[in-house]
C-alpha positions in Angstrom: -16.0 16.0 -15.2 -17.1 15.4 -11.8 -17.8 11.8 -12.2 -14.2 11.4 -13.6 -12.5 13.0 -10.3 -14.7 10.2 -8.5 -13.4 7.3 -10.9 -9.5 8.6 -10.3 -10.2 9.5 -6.6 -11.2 5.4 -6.1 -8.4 4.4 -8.3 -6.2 6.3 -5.2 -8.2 4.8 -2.3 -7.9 1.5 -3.7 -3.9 1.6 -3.6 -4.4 2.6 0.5 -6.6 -0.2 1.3 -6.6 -3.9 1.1 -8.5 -5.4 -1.4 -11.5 -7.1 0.9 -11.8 -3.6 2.6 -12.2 -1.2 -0.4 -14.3 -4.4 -2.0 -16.3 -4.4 1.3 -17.0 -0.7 2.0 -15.8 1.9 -1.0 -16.3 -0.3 -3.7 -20.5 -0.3 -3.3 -20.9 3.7 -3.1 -21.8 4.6 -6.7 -21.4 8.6 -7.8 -24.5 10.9 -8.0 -23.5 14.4 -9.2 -20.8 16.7 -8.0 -19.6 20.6 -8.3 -17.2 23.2 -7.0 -17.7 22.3 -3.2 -17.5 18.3 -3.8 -19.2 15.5 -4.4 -22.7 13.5 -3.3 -22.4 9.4 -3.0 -24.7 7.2 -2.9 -24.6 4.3 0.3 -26.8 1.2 0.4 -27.7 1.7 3.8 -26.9 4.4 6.9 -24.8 1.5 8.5 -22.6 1.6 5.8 -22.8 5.7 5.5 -22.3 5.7 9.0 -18.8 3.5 8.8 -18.0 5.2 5.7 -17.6 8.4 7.0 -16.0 7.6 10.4 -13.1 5.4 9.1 -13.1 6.7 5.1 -14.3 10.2 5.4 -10.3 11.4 5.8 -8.9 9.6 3.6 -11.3 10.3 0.3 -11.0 13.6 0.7 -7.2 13.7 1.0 -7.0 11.8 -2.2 -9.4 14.3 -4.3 -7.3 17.2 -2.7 -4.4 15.4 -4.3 -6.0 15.7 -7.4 -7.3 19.0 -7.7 -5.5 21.2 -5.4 -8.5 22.4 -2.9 -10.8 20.6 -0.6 -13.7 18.7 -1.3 -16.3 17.4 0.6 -17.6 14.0 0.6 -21.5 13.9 0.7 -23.4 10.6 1.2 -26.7 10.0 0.4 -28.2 6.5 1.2 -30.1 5.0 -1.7 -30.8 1.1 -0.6 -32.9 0.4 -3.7 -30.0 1.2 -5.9 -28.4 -1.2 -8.9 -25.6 -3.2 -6.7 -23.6 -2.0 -10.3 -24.5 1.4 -11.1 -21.8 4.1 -10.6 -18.8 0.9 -10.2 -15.8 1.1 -12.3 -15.8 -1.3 -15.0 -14.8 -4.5 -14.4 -11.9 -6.2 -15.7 -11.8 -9.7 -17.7 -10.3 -11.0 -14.6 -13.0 -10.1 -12.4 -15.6 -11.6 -14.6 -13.7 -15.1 -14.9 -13.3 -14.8 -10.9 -17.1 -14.9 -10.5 -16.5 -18.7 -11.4 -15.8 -19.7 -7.8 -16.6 -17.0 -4.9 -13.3 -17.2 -3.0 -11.8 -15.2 -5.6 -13.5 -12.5 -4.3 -10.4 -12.7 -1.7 -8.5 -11.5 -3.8 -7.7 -8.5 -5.9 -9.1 -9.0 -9.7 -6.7 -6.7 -10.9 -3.6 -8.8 -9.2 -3.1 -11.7 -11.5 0.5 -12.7 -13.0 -0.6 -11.6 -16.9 -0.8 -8.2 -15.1 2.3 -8.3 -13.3 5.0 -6.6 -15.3 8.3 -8.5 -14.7 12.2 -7.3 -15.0 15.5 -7.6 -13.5 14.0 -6.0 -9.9 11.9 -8.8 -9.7 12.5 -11.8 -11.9 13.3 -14.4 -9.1 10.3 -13.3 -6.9 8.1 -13.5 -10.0 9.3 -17.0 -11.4 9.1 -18.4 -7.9 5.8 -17.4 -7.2 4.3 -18.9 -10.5 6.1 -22.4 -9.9 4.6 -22.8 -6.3 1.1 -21.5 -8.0 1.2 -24.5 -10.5 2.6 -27.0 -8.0 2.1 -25.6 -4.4 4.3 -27.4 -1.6 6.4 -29.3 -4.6 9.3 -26.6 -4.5 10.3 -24.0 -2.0 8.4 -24.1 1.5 8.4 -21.8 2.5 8.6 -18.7 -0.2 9.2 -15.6 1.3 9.1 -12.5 -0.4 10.9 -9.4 0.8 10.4 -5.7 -0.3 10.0 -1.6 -0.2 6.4 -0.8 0.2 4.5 -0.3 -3.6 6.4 -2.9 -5.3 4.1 -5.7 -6.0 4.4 -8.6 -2.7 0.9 -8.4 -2.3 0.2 -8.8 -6.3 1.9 -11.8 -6.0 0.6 -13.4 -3.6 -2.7 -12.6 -4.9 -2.0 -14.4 -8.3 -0.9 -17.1 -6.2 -4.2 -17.4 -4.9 -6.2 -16.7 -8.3 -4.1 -19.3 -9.8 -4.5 -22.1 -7.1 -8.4 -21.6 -7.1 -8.8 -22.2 -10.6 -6.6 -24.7 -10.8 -7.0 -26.7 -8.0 -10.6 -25.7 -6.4 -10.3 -28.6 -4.0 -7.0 -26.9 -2.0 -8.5 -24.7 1.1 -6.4 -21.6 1.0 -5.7 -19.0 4.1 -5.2 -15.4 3.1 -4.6 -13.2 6.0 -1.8 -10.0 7.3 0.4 -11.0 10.1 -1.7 -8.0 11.8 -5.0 -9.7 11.0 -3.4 -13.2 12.1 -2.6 -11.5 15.5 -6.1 -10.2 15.7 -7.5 -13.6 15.4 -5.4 -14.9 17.9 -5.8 -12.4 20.7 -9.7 -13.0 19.7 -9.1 -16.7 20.0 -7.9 -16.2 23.6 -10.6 -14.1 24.9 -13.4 -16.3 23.5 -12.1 -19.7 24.3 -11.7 -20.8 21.1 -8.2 -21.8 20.9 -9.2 -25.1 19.4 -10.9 -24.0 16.2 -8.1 -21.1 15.5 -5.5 -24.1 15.8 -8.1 -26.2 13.3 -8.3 -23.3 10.8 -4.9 -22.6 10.0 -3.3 -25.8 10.6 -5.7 -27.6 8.5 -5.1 -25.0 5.5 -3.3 -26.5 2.1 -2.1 -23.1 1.5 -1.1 -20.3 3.8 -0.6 -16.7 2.9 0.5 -14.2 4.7 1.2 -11.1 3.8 3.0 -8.2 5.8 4.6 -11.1 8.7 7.0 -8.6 9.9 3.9 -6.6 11.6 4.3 -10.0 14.0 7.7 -9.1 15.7 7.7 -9.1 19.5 4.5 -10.4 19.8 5.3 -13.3 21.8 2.2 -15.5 21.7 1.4 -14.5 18.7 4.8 -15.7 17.5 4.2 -18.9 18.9 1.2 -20.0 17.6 3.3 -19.2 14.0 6.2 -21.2 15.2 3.8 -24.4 15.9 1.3 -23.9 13.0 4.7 -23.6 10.7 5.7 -26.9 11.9 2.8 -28.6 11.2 2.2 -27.0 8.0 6.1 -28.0 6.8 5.3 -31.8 7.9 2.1 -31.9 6.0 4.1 -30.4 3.1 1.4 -27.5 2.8 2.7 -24.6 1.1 3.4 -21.5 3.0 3.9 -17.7 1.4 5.0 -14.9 3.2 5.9 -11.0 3.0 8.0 -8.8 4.8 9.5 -5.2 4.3 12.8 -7.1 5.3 14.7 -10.2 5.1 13.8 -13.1 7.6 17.5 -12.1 9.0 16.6 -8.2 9.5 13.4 -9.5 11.7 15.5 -8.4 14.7 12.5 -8.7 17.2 11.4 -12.5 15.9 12.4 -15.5 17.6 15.7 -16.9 16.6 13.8 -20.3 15.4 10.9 -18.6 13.6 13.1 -16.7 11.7 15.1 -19.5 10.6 12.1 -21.4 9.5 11.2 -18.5 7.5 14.8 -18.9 5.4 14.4 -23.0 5.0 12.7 -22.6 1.9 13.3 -19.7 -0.9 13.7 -16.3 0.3 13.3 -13.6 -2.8 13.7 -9.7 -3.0 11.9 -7.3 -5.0 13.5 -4.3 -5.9 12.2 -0.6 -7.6 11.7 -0.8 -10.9 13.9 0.2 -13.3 13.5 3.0 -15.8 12.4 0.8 -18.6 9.9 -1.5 -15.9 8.5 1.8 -15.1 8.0 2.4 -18.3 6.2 -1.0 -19.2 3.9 -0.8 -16.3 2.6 2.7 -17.1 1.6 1.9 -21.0 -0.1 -1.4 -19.0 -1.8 1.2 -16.8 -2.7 3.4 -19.6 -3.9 0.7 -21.7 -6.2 -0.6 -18.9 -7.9 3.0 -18.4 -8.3 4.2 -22.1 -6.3 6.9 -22.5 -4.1 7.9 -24.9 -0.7 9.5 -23.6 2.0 10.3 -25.7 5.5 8.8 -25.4 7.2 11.7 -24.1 4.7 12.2 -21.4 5.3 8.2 -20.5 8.7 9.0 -19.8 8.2 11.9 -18.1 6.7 10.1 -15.5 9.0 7.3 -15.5 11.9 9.4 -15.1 10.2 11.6 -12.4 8.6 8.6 -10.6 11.6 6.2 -9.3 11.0 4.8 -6.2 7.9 2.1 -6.4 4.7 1.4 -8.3 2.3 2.8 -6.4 4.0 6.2 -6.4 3.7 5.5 -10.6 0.2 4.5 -10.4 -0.7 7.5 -8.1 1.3 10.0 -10.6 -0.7 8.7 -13.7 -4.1 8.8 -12.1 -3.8 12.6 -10.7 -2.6 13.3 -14.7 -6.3 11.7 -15.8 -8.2 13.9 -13.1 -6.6 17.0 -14.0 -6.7 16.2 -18.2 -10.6 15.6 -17.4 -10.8 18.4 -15.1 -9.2 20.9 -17.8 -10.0 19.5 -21.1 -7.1 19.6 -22.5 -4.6 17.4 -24.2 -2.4 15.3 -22.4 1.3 17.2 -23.1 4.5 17.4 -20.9 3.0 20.9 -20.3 -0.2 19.5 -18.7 1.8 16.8 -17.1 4.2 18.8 -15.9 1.0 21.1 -14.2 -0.7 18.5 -13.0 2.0 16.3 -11.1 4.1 19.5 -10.2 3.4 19.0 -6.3 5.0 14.9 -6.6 7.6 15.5 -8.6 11.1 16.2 -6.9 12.0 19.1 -8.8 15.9 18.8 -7.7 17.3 15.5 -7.1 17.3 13.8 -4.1 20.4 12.2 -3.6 22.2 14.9 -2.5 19.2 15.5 0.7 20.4 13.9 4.3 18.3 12.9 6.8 20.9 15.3 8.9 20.0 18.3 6.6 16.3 17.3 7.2 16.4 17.2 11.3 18.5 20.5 11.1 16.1 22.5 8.8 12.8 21.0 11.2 14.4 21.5 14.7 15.6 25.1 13.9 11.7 25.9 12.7 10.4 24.5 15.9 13.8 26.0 18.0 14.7 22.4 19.8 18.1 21.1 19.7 19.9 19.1 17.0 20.1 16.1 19.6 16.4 16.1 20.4 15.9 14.2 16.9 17.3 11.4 18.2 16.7 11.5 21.7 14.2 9.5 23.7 12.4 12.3 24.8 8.4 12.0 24.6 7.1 15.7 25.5 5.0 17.1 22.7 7.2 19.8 21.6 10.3 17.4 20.5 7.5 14.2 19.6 5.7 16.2 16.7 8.5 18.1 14.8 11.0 14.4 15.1 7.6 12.9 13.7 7.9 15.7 11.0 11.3 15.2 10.0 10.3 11.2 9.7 7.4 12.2 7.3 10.0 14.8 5.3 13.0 12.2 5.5 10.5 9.6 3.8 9.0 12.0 1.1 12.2 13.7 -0.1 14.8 10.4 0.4 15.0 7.2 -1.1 15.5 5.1 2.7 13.5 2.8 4.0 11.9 3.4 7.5 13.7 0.9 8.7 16.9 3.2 7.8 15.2 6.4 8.8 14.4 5.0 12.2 18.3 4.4 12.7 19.0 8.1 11.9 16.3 8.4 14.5 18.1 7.7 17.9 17.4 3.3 16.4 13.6 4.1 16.6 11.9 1.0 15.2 10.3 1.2 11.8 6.6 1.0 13.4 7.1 3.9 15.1 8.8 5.4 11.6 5.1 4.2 10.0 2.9 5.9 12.6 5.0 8.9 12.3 4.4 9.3 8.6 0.9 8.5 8.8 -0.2 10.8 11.3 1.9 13.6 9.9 0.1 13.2 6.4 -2.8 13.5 8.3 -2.6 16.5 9.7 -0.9 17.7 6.8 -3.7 16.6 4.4 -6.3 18.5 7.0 -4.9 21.5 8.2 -4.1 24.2 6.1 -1.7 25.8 8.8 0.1 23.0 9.2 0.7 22.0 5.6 2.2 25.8 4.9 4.4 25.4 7.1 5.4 21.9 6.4 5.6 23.4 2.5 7.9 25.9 4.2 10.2 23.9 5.7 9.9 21.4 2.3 11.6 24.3 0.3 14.2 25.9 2.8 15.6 22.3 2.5 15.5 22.0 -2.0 16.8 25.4 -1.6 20.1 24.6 0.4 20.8 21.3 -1.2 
């Protein structure tokens, strides 16, 4: 049972981290035994217990509190003599066939185009990113993919990559986030090594980059794009990048990298639709072995609307608690299990003005304060709360709720959210009363 919770608490980890990371650090712990107050790990070594449980710690034990509605520990044991293998979830056909050449190991396994379920949302983004795959820098240069967060950019740049490799082993590819690009360059600067940052990404045959907008008013960092675009353009080396946005909404990106980024294809992807949510969970439940009747399928689809993740998240909280229980998988046990994701009324009809009334009158500031400027720690945490609740229980982006914010930028939207879940996932005090305010707000609407 216990080994089970592990398995579907991994399968949430995963969909918080980037691939290299979870491959790098969750991805070698292997399950020992577990009971009523948690689990026990294993860890190859106390270096790797040691990071484990500074940067991961938090967010493990949020996602098997998710799952079974009470605290857990996390207990790691290090075990360095232990099968690199043993306690790993099975690996798919594509991870096998990646083993072929070791810079596949860049890239998700499970992120290949056979697994990416296509429709109306996302046909052009799809389509595009399979042409340049088979013919990079012959088509669109650059292709830019825009979207929500959860709705598969990443995945395809990822099969872009698997593709290329096995394909054309020859090409040297560049994966990297426009955060991690940044990195590299303020590194660059402070060892001297200016030179071989310009080598590495202007000499690339393929650049990906995923999350660009995270760039924005980062002036040298912007720069060293601009120059290493124009190199990479005259070379006719194909470039692929992601953004929450359209190159146009990039309001703090120079006027002459943004219109770089709209020379070549720019394509959106949008949620799924009822019957894409549909295909993507049987393709889920087919990969994982468990058999879930039709009625529960649409259950979920119906409930789940907004992106995959939130889909994929829903599904593997219903396996926990049907291994947890033992018992069937029926809308009844569905319907247990996912009662805390589902939106029980609704949506539409929530504001974000509903939202900033309902938190400022709990924490007795004024209306205005929401969207004021003001910094002082009684108007910063509950506007950082109604950020967190305008995200959970509406459909806009942060990019919107930061307008409805006093035009707070959507960063600031981001590190709202995620400190707020947080503390919520942490302190039971806190999440009460957030639960609290959470129904006053169904109740009126």
């Amino acid at each position: 049972m216990y080994q089970n919770l592990w398995t579907e608490t991994l399968n949430l980890v995963s969909l918080e981290l980037s691939y290299q990371e979870y491959n790098t650090w969750i991805n070698q712990l292997h399950y020992l035994s577990g009971d009523e107050k948690g689990i026990t790990v294993a860890a190859p070594s106390r270096l790797a217990k040691d990071i484990i449980l500074e940067r991961y710690q938090k967010l493990i034990q949020g996602k098997m509190r998710e799952l079974v509605g009470k605290t857990l520990q996390l207990r790691i044991e290090i075990n360095s003599t232990s099968s690199k293998n043993k306690g790993k979830t099975k690996e798919s056909p594509a991870t096998k066939e990646g083993t072929r050449d070791p810079r596949h190991s860049l890239f998700n396994p499970k992120y290949r185009f056979e697994n990416f379920v296509v429709g109306s949302s996302n046909d052009l983004a799809a389509a595009a990113s399979k042409k340049i795959a088979e013919n990079p820098g012959k088509y669109w240069n650059p292709l830019f993919l825009y979207g929500g967060v959860g709705l598969g950019k990443t995945h395809l740049l990822h099969a872009i990559g698997h593709i290329i490799i096995d394909k054309l082993p020859e090409l040297k590819i560049l994966y990297i986030t426009g955060e991690s690009f940044m990195n590299d360059y303020i590194t660059s600067i402070q060892k001297g090594t200016m030179n071989s940052f310009r080598i590495k990404y202007r000499k690339a045959d393929l650049l990906l980059i995923d999350d660009v907008h995270s760039i924005q008013g980062k002036e040298g960092t912007m720069e060293e794009l601009f120059h290493t675009f124009n190199t990479l353009y005259a070379a006719k080396k194909q470039m692929v990048f992601t953004s929450d946005r359209p190159p146009k909404e990039l309001r703090k990106l120079e006027d002459r990298l943004r219109s770089r980024f709209e020379w070549g294809l720019t394509a959106d992807i949008q949620p799924p639709n009822f019957e894409m949510r549909e295909s993507i969970l049987r393709q889920k439940i087919t990969s994982e072995s468990y058999e879930v009747p039709e009625e529960v399928i649409r259950f979920i689809a119906e409930s789940f609307t907004w992106n995959i993740r939130e889909l994929e998240s829903a599904l593997y909280k219903l396996f926990a608690y049907h291994d947890l229980v033992n018992e069937e998988i029926t809308i009844d046990l569905a319907t247990r299990a996912l009662k805390d994701m589902i939106r029980m009324k609704s949506s539409e009809d929530i504001t974000i003005d509903l939202i900033q009334k309902k938190v400022a009158n709990a924490y007795n500031i004024s209306f205005s304060d929401m969207k004021s400027k003001k910094r002082a720690r009684n108007i910063a945490m509950p506007r950082q709360i109604a950020m967190y609740l305008s995200r959970k229980l509406t459909d806009f982006s942060t990019t919107e709720i930061g307008t409805e914010f006093g035009g707070k930028d959507h960063s600031t939207v981001i590190h709202a959210i995620s400190k707020i879940k947080t503390k919520y996932e942490e302190d039971d005090l806190f999440r009460q009363k957030i639960d609290k305010i959470n129904s006053e707000i169904n109740e009126e609407h």
